[in-house]
C-alpha positions as CSV (number, residue, x, y, z in Angstrom):
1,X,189.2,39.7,33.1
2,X,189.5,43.6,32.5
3,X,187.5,45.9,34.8
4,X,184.9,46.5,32.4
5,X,184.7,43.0,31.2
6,X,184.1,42.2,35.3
7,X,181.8,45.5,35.7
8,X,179.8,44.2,32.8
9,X,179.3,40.8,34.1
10,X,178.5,41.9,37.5
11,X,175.3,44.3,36.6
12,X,174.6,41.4,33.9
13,X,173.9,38.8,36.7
14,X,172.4,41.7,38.9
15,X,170.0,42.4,36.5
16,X,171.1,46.6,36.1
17,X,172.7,48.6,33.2
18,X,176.1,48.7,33.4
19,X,177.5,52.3,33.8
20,X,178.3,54.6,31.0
21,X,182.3,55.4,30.9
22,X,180.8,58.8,32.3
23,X,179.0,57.4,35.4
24,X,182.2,54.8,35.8
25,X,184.9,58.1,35.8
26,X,182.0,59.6,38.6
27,X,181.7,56.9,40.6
28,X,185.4,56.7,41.1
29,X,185.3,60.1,41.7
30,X,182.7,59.9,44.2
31,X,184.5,56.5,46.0
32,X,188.4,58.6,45.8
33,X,186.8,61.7,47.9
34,X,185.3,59.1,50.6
35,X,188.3,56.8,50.9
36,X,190.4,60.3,51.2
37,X,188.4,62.2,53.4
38,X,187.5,58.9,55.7
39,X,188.5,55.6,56.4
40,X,189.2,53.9,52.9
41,X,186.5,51.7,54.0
42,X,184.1,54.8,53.3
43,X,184.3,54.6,49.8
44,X,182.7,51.4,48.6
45,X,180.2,52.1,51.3
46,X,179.2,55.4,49.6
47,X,179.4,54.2,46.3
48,X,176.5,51.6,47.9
49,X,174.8,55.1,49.2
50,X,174.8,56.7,45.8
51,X,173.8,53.7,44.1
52,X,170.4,53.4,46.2
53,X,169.7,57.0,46.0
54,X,168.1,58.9,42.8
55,X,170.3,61.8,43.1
56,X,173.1,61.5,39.5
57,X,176.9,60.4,40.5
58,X,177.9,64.1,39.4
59,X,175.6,65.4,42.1
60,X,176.7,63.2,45.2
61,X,180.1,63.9,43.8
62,X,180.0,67.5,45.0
63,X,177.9,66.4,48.4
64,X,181.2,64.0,49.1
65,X,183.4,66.9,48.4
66,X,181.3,69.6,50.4
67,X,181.3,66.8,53.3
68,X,185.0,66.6,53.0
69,X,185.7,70.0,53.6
70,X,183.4,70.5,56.3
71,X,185.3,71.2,59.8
C-alpha cells in the first residue's frame, strides 16, 4: 500500500477529507521543522496540534519555524 493509498484509507474510516497534495507537502513541512527543532517525537505530536486547530498548515508552518528559531 502507497502512502496515499494508506492516507486515503485512514481519513476514509475516520470519517475526514483526505489532504490535498498541497496540505500533504505542508504538513510534512510542518512535522520536518518539529522533529528538527525537537525531539523527533515532536512532530507527529504537532501535526496532531495543527490538525485540531483552525489555523491553515501554511500558517502553523511559519509558527513551527518562528518557534524554532527562538533562543
Amino acid at each position: 500500500m502507497t502512502r496515499d493509498e494508506w492516507i486515503a484509507a485512514f481519513a476514509e474510516d475516520a470519517g475526514v477529507k483526505r489532504p490535498s497534495p498541497e496540505e500533504i507537502r505542508q504538513l510534512l513541512d510542518l512535522a520536518a521543522v518539529a522533529a528538527h527543532s525537537s525531539e523527533r517525537t515532536a512532530a507527529p505530536l504537532t501535526c496532531w496540534i495543527a490538525g485540531r486547530s483552525d489555523r491553515p498548515a501554511s500558517e502553523l508552518v511559519e509558527v513551527a519555524k518562528r518557534i524554532s528559531e527562538a533562543p
